[in-house]
N, C-alpha and C positions, 0 to 999 in steps of 0.2 A: 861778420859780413853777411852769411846767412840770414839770421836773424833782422837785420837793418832790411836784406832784398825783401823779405815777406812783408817788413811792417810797411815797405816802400808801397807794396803792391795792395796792402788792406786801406791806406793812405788812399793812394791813386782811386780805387772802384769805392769808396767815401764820399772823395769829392766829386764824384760825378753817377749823384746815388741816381739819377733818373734815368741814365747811358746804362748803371749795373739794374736795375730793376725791367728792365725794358728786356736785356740780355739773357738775365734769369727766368723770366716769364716764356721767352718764348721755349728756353729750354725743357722749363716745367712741363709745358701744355705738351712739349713733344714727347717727354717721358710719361707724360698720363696715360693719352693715348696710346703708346706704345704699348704699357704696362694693362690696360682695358681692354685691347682688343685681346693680348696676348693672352692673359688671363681669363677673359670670359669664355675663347676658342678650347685653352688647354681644359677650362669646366668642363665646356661638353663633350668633350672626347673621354672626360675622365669618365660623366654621367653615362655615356655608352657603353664607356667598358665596363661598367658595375654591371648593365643590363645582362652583359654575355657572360658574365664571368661571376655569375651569382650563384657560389656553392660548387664550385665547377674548377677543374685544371685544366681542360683541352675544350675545343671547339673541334667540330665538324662539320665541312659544309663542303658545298662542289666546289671543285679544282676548278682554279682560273674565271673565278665567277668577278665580275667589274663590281659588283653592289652585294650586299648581303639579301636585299630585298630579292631579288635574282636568282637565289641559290635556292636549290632542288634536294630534297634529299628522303627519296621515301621511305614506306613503313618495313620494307624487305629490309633496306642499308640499315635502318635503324635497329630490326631485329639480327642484324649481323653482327652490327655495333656492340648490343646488349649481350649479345653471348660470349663475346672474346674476353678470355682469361684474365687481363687487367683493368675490367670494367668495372666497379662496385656500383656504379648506376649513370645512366644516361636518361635522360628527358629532352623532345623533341620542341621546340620553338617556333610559330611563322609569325614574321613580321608582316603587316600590313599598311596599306595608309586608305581612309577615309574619308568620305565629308561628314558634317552634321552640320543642323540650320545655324546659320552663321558662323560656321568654323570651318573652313574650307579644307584644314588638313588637319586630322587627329589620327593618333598613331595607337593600329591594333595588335594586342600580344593574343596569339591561338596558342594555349597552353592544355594541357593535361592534369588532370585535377591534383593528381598526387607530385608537382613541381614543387620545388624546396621554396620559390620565390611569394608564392599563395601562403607556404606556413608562417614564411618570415614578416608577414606584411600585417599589420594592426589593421584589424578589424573595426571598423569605425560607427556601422551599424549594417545588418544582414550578419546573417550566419556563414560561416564556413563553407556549411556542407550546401550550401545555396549554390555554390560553383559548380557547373556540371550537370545539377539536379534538369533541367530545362534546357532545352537545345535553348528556345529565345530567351535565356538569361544572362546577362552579362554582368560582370563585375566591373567598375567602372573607380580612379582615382578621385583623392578628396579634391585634387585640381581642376579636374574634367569635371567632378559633380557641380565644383561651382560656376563654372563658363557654361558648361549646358546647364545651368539651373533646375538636374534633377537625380532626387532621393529616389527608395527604396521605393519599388511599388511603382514609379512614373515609366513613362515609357519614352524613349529615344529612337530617334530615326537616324541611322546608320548607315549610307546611301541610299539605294531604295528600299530598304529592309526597316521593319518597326522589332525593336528588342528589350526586355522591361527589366528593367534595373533589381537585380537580386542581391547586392550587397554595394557598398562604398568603402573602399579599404584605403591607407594610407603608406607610402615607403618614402624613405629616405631618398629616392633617385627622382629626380622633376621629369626627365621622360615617360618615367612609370606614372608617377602619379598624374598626370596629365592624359592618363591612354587610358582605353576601355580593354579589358581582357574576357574573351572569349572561348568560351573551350575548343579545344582544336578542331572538334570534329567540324562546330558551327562556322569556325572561321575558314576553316578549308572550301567549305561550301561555299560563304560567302562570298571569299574572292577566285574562285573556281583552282583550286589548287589540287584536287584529286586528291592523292593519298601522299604529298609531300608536305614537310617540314622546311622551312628555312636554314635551321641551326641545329646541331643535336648538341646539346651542352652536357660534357662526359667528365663526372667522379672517381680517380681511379684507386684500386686498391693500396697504389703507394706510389709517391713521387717516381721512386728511383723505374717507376715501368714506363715512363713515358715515351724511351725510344724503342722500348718494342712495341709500345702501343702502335707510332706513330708507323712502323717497319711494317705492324698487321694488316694496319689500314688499307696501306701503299698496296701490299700485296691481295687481301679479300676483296676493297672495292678501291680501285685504282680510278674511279674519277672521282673520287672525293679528297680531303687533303685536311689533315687532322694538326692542330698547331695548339700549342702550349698560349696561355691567356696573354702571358707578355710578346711572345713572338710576334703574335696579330695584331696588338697594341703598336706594334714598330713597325708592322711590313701592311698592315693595310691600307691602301692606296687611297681610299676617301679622309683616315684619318692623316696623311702624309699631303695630301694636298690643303685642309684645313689647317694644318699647323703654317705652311710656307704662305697659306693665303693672312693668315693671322701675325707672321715676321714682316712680312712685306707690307701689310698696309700700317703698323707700325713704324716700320724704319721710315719707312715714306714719311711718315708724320713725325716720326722724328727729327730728319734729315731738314725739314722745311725749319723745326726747333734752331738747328742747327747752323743754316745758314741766317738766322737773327743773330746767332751769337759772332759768325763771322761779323758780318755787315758793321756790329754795335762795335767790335774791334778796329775794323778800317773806320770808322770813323774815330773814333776813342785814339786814333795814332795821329791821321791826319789834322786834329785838331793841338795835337799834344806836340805840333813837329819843334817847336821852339824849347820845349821843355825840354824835350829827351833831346836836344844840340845841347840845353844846359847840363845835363848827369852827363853827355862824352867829354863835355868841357870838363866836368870835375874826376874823371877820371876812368866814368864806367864805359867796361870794352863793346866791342859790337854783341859774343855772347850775352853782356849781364843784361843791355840793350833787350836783345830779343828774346831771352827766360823771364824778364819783366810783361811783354807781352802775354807771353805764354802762360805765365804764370797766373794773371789775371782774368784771361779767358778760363784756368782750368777751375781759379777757385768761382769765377759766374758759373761753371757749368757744372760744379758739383752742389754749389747752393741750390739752383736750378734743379739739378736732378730729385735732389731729395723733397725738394716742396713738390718735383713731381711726381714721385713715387705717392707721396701722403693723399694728393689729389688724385691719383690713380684708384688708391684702397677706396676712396671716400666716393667716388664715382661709382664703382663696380660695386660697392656696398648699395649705394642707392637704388642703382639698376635694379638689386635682388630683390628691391623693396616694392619696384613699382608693379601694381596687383596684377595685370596681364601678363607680365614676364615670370613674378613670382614661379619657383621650381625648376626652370629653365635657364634663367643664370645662375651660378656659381663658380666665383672665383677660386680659382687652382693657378700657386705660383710657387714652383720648388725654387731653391737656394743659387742652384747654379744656373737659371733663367733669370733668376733677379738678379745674379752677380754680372750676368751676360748684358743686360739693359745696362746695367752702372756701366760697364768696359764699354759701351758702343757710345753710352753720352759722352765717356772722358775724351775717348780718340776722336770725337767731333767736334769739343772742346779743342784740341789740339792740332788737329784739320785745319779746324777754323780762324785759328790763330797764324797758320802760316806765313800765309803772304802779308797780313799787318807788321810780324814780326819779322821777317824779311825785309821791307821797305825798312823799316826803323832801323835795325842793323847796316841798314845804307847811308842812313843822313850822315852827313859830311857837317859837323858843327860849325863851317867858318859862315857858311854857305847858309847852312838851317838859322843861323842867328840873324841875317836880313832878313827872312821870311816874312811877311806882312800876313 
């Protein structure tokens, strides 16, 4: 009986391939975009958390600060930092943000020559030891070199500041590569920042010190507030509002998916009233009735899903391709986000099948067989 209900149902979404195409499409388009926005948001959160978490176990930066851009933390904290027992090295960070001609926002790192992030990055042309050598020298990404259209030797305008390109380096992170790095002392100046750091990014002698680190902190410099790289990854509030900003306007997109596939059911029942009076006539009950329904919304909506999972990849593959975004999108999708999308299409799937299959559970076959 099994067997007969599914072929009934693969039968039924057959004969009415333009009702099940229609159904499935819109489900797709909703799981793409779900799956793209999702995707693109969780990249850059990932891309950020590389910047911070580059050779590093803890972060430092001021308690209760709303932005990282915000955070304080000078060259005293730092050498308090540097000296506590569970340190094996700490390097200081300031973020910044920029204009340059025709780029309204470019994002500055003030680092310190000897930062683990400078060794680890391919040298693409300039030297190393070019960093530092010159307050007005800057390092600058293979991103950034190509959007400001300059090599080694040219000169860039930095708000109002002129600074001459001392190397081009390359990383893995599209935030980095798309930013100009600075040595700290020049970037401090630049954006007047005195003798503060954004971040201290701290190496420690061994995992297991982390809560005495965290316990030295609290107690040496109690406005600052030292957290392990995943903690921050979960508890900070910019990335906690980009993740719900990136559910939400997916589900929304979804949800619109969603109600096509209801709509294509209410009509797919209303039209079928005569036929489904013929299967009560021959025997099937009000349940086999309404798991028929159901049953053909779930499989539109998992055909549906998976054409739109494939046009999701295929999207967000493209995006990465187009040269102005190049390094800045990257898709990041773990297993139980992608399991999370499949479960929200099927229960919309099944949502959405409700009330058709409720009405149809109702027809009265003496009744449904006058139907005109």
């Amino acid at each position: 009986m099994r067997l007969s209900h599914l072929r009934l149902v693969s039968i039924n979404l057959r004969r009415h391939r333009v009702r099940t195409l229609i159904g499935a499409s819109g489900v797709a388009l909703g799981v793409a975009a779900m799956f793209s926005v999702v995707a693109v948001v969780r990249g850059a959160i990932g891309m950020f958390e590389k910047i911070l978490a580059h050779d590093s176990e803890m972060l430092v930066f001021e308690r209760s600060v709303s932005d990282l851009f915000f955070s304080a933390v000078d060259d005293e904290d730092l050498g308090t930092i540097r000296a506590m027992p569970e340190v094996e090295s700490a390097y200081p960070v300031l973020f910044g943000l920029v204009s340059a001609e025709g780029h309204p926002v470019v994002t500055c790192f003030g680092l310190t020559d000897e930062d683990p992030r400078l060794a680890a990055a391919e040298w693409t042309s300039g030297e190393r030891s070019a960093f530092g050598a010159r307050s007005q020298g800057v390092v600058i990404g293979t991103r950034a070199s190509e959007f400001l259209a300059a090599e080694v030797g040219d000169r860039i305008r930095l708000g109002n500041t002129q600074y001459e390109v001392a190397a081009v380096i390359h990383t893995d992170n599209g935030f980095e590569d798309g930013g100009v790095f600075l040595p700290l002392s020049t970037a401090r100046e630049h954006f007047h920042r005195g003798d503060v750091s954004s971040i201290v990014t701290v190496k420690l002698r061994a995992r297991s010190m982390v809560e005495a680190f965290r316990q030295r902190v609290e107690t040496e410099v109690p406005y600052l507030t030292a957290l392990e790289n995943s903690e921050f990854n979960r508890g900070y509030s910019q990335f906690r509002i980009l993740r719900a900003t990136g559910w939400a306007v997916g589900t929304a997109a979804f949800l619109l998916g969603g109600l096509g596939v209801a709509n294509t059911m209410v009509l797919s029942v209303f039209v079928r009233i005569r036929e489904l009076a013929v299967l009560k006539s021959c025997g099937f009950s009000h349940g086999q009735v309404g798991a028929l329904i159901v049953g053909e919304s779930l499989v539109v909506t998992v055909v549906g899903a998976a054409a739109g999972l494939g046009i999701g990849v295929a999207c967000t593959a493209a995006l990465a391709r187009v040269p102005w975004l190049q390094g800045y999108v990257h898709m990041r999708m773990e297993p139980a986000v992608l399991l999370a999308i499949v479960v929200v299409a099927c229960v919309t799937g099944i949502l959405g099948a409700a009330y058709p299959a409720r009405f149809a559970m109702k027809i009265e076959a003496a009744r449904a067989l006058r139907f005109e």
